[in-house]
N, C-alpha and C positions, 0 to 999 in steps of 0.2 A: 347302246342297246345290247342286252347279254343274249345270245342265244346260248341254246343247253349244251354246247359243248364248254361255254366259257363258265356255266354255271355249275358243270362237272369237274374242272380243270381248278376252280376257285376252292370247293369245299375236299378235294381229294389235296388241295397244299393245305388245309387247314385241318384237317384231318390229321396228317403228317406231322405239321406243327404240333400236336396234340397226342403223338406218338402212337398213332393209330398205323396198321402196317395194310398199304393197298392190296388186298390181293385180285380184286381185278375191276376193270371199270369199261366201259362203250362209248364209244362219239356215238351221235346220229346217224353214220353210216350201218350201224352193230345192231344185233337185238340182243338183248337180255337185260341183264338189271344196269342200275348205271354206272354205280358203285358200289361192290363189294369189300370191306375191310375189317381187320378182326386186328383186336386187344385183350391178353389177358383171357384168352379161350370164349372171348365175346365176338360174336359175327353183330356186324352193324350190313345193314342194305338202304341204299338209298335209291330216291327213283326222280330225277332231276327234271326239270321244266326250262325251259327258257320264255322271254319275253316276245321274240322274233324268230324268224326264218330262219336256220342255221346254213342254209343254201343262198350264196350271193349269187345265183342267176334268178333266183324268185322274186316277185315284184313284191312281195311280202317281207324281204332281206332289209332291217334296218326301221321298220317300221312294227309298231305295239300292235300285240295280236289286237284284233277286234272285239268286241264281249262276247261272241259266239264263240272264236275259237279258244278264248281264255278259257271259258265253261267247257271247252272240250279238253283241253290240257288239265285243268283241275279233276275236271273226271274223270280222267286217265292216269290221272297220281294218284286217286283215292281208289280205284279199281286193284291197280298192279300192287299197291302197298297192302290193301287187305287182302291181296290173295299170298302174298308175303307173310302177314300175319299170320294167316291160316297154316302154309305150309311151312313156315319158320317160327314155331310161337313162343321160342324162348331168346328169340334175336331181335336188338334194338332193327327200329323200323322208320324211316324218316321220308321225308316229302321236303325238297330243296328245289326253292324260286327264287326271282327275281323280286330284290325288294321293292316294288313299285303299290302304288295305292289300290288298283284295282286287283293286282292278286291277291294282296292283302285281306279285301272286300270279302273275293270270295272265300277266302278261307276261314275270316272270320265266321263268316255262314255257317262251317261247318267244324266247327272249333271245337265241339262238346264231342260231338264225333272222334274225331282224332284224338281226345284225349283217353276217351274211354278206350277204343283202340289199341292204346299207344300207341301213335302215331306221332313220333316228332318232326318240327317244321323249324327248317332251315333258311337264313332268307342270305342273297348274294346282294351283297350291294355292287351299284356301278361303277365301284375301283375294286370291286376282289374281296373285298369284307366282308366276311360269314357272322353273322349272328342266330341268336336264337338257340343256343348251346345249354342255356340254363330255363328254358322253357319247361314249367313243370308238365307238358307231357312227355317229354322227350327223354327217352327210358335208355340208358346206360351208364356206365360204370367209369365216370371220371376219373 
């Protein structure tokens, strides 16, 4: 089960691998963006989700949100990302989850959204694997 630290931790080595340079990122304990990293005088902001609790003393620790809070995590990416858009609007902009089916769902839902946006979507798989790199909304500078 990823939670959002393991799904920040996942896409800032893949990022790396991709010779992208951190310049700054938050566990759950933090507020701000999640990750910040720039290439080539490109700012990239990502705003990361997890599938679970990132708190193992929460009874929620280890177990899939529920479709309530998944709807509230989604709307909480799509919120922070477009006001990212708004005051960053010439930096790639991304929304990074948990590759699981019902994220998936929702984001399908709102797919036209995000692309118009640009809005790119990032998915962590359950070993560490980033995909979704070549997603044509996902707007930077390979």
């Amino acid at each position: 089960m990823l939670t959002e630290n393991d799904v920040v931790e996942s896409v800032k080595r893949a990022l790396e691998a991709r010779h992208w340079s951190i310049v700054s990122f938050s566990s759950t304990a933090q507020t701000g963006i999640d990750i910040h990293a720039s290439r080539n005088g490109m700012n990239l902001y990502i705003e990361a989700k997890g599938i679970t609790s990132s708190k193992d003393a929460s009874s929620r620790f280890g177990k899939v949100q529920t479709g309530s809070q998944m709807f509230i995590s989604v709307a909480a990416a799509l919120l922070k990302t477009s006001e990212l858009r708004t005051s960053e609007p010439t930096a790639a902009i991304a929304i990074a989850l948990p590759d699981h089916p019902r994220m998936s769902d929702r984001i399908n839902r709102i797919a036209a959204v995000l692309k118009a946006a640009g809005i790119g979507v990032l998915w962590v798989a359950s070993d560490g694997t980033v995909s979704g790199w070549n997603a044509p909304w996902f707007v930077y500078n390979a």
